[in-house]
C-alpha positions as CSV (number, residue, x, y, z in Angstrom):
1,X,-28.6,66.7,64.6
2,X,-31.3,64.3,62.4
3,X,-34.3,66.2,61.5
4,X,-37.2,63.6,62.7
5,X,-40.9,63.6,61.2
6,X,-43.5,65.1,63.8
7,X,-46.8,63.5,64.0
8,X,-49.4,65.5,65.1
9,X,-50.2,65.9,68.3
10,X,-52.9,64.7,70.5
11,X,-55.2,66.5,73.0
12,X,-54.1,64.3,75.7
13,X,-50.1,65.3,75.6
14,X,-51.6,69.1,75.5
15,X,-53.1,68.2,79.0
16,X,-50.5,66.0,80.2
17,X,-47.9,69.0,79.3
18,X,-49.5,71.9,80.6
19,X,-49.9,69.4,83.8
20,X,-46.4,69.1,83.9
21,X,-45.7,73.2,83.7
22,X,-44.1,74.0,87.0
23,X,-46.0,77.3,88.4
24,X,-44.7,80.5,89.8
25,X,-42.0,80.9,87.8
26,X,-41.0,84.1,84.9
27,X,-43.5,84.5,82.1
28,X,-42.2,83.5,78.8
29,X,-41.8,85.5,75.6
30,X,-45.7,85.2,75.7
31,X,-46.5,86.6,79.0
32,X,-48.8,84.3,79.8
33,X,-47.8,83.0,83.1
34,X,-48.3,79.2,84.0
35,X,-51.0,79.7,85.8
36,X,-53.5,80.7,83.2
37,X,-52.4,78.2,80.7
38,X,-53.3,76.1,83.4
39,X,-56.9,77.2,84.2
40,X,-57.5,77.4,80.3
41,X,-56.2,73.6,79.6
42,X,-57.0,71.6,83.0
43,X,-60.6,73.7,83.4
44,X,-61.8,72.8,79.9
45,X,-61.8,76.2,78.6
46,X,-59.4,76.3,76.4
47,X,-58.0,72.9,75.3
48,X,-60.0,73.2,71.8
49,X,-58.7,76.2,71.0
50,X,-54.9,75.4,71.9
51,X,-54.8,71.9,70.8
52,X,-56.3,73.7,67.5
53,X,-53.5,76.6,67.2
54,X,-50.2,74.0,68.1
55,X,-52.0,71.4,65.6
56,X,-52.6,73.3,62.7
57,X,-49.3,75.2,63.6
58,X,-47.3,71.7,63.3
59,X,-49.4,70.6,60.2
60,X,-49.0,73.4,58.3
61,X,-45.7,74.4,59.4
62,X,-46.3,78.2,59.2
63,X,-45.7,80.4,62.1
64,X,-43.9,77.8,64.2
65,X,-41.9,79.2,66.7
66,X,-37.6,79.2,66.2
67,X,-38.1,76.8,70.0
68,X,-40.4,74.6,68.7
69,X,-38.1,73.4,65.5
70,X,-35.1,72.4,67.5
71,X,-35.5,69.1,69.6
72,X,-32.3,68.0,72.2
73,X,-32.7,64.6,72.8
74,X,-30.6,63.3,75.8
């Protein structure tokens, strides 16, 4: 596997993936069903604050999940 630089991310691929999130299916490890994420990203409540946690989480590198470091390109 080649280990590939990540830029930071912007606000709009926040929105675009939590669009994308299919709905009514398990909860993650989180327990935060799809749903919610949605209402927090697509209502404007809570894009600062999670575009703020996964930006500073993939600039500082700390605290990163095991998922997020491991990429499968197709």
């Amino acid at each position: 596997m080649n280990e590939v630089e990540v830029n930071s991310i912007t606000r709009q691929e926040v929105v675009l993936t939590v669009t994308k999130m299919k709905q009514k299916k398990a909860v993650g490890p989180d327990e935060i069903p799809v749903e919610a994420w949605k209402v927090l990203v697509l209502e404007g409540v809570g894009i600062e604050v999670l575009w703020k946690i996964i930006r500073q989480a993939i600039e500082e590198g700390k605290n990163i999940p095991d998922d997020w470091r491991l990429s499968i390109n197709y």
